[in-house]
C-alpha positions as a printed NumPy array, in Angstrom:
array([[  -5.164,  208.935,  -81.349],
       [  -4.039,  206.21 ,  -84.095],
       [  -2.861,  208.155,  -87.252],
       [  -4.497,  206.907,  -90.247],
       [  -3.388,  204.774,  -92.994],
       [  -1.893,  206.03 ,  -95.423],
       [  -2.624,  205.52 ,  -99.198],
       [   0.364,  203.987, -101.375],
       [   0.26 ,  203.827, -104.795],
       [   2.608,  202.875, -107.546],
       [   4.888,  205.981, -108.526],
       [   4.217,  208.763, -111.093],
       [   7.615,  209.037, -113.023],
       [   8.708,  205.602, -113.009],
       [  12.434,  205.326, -114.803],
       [  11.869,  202.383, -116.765],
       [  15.444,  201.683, -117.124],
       [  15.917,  201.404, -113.089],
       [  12.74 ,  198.579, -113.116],
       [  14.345,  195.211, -112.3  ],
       [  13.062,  192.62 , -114.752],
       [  14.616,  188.981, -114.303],
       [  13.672,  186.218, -115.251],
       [  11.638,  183.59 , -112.663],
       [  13.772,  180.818, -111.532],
       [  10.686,  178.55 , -111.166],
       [   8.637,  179.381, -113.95 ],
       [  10.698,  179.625, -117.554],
       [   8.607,  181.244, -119.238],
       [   8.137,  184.201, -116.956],
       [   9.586,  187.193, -115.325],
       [   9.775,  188.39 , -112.226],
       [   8.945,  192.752, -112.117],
       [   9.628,  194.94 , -109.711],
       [   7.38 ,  198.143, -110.078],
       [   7.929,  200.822, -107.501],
       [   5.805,  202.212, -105.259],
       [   5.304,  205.963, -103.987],
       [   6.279,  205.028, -100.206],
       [   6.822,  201.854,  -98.041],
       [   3.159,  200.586,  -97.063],
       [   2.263,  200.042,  -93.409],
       [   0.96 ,  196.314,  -92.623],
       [  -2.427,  197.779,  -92.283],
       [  -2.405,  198.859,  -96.311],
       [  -0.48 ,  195.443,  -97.167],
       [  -3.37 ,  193.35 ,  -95.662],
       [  -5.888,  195.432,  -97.503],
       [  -4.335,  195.089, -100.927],
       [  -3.415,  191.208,  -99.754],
       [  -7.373,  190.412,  -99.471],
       [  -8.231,  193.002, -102.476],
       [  -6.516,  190.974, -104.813],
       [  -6.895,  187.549, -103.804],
       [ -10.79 ,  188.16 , -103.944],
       [ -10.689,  189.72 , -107.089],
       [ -12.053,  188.131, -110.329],
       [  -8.892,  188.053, -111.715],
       [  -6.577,  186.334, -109.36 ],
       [  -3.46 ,  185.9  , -111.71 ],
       [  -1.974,  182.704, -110.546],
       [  -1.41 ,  184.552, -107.091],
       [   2.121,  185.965, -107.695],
       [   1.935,  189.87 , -106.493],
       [   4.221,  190.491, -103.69 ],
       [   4.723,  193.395, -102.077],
       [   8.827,  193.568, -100.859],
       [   9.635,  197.182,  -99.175],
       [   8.086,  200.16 , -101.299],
       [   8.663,  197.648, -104.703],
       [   5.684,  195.566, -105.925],
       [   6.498,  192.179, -107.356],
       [   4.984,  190.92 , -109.697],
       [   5.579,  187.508, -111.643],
       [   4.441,  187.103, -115.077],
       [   4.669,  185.973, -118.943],
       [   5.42 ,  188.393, -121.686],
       [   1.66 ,  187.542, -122.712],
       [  -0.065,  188.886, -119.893],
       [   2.031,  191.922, -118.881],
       [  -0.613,  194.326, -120.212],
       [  -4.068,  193.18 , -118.387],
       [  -1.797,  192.297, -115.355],
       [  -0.818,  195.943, -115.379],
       [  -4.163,  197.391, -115.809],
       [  -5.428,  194.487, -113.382],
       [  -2.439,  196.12 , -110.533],
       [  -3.645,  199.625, -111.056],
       [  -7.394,  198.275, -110.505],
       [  -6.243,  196.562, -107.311],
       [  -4.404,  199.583, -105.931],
       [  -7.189,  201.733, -106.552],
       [  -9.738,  199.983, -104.977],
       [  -7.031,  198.897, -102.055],
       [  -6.765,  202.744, -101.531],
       [ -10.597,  203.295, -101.226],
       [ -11.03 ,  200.788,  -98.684],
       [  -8.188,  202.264,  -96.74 ],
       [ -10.516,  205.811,  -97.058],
       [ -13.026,  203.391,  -95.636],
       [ -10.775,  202.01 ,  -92.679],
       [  -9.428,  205.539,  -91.637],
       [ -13.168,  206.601,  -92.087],
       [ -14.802,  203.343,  -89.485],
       [ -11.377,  203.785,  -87.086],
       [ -11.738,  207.956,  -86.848],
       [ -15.83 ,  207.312,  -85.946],
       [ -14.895,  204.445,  -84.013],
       [ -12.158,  206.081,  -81.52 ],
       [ -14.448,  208.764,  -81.039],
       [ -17.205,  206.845,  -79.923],
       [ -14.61 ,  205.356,  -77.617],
       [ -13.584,  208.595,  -76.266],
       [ -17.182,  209.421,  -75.307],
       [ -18.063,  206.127,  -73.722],
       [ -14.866,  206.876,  -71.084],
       [ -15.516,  210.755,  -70.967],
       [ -19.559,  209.174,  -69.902],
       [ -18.104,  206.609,  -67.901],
       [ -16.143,  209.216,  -65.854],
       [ -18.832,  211.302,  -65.465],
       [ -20.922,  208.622,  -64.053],
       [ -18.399,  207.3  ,  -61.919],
       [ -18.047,  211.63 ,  -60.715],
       [ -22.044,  211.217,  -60.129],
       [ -22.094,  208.319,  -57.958],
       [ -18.923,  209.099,  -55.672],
       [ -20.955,  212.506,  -55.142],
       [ -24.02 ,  210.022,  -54.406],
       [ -21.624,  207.776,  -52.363],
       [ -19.92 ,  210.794,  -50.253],
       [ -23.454,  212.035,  -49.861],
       [ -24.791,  208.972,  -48.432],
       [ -22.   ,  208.52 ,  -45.913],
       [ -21.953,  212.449,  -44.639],
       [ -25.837,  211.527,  -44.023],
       [ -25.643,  208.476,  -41.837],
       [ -21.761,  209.297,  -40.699],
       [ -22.1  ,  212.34 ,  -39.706],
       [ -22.872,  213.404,  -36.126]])
């Protein structure tokens, strides 16, 4: 049975003065932030919040990285605020579609399961046919 994903989100008690801020090598004016998250996310979760936001409306210049259980993210003194709400936005709706996944892959290995417990039974029914068929003609 495949365990389900498991939901990851950015941690309750967050010591502020353990967050690494540096500044971005790249960009001058920005930093880079490393907020922590409640556990390390599978690849499963990752891809999930990957696609949630990269399809969102507010797509941020594309610099939220997930390294370990710390999400980075890269951004002005400006925008820190909506980029924060904007992160807890794309969690949260990263966590409901991961409710959805576990939801589709539960259903789905159970169909599985009784598709092969079917098949066997089928394949049961016709070597009963097939042991049948030769006692009739085979046997003298």
């Amino acid at each position: 049975m495949k365990e389900a994903v498991k939901k990851v989100n950015l941690k309750r008690q967050i010591d502020i003065n353990t967050v690494t801020i540096t500044r971005d090598h790249y960009f001058p004016s920005a930093y880079i932030i490393d907020l922590p998250l409640d556990s390390v996310p599978d690849h499963v979760w990752q891809d999930v919040l990957d696609h949630e936001w990269k399809s969102s409306l507010h797509l941020w210049d594309r610099k939220l990285f997930i390294i370990g259980d710390r999400l980075r993210l890269v951004t002005t003194i400006d925008d820190i605020e909506p980029k924060l709400d904007w992160i807890k936005q794309v969690i949260q709706k990263t966590n409901e579609n991961i409710e959805e996944y576990n939801r589709t892959a539960v259903s789905s290995e159970a169909q599985t399961e009784e598709e092969s417990r079917r098949r066997l039974e089928e394949e049961g029914t016709d070597i009963t046919v097939i042991r049948d068929t030769i006692r009739k003609k085979l046997t003298f």
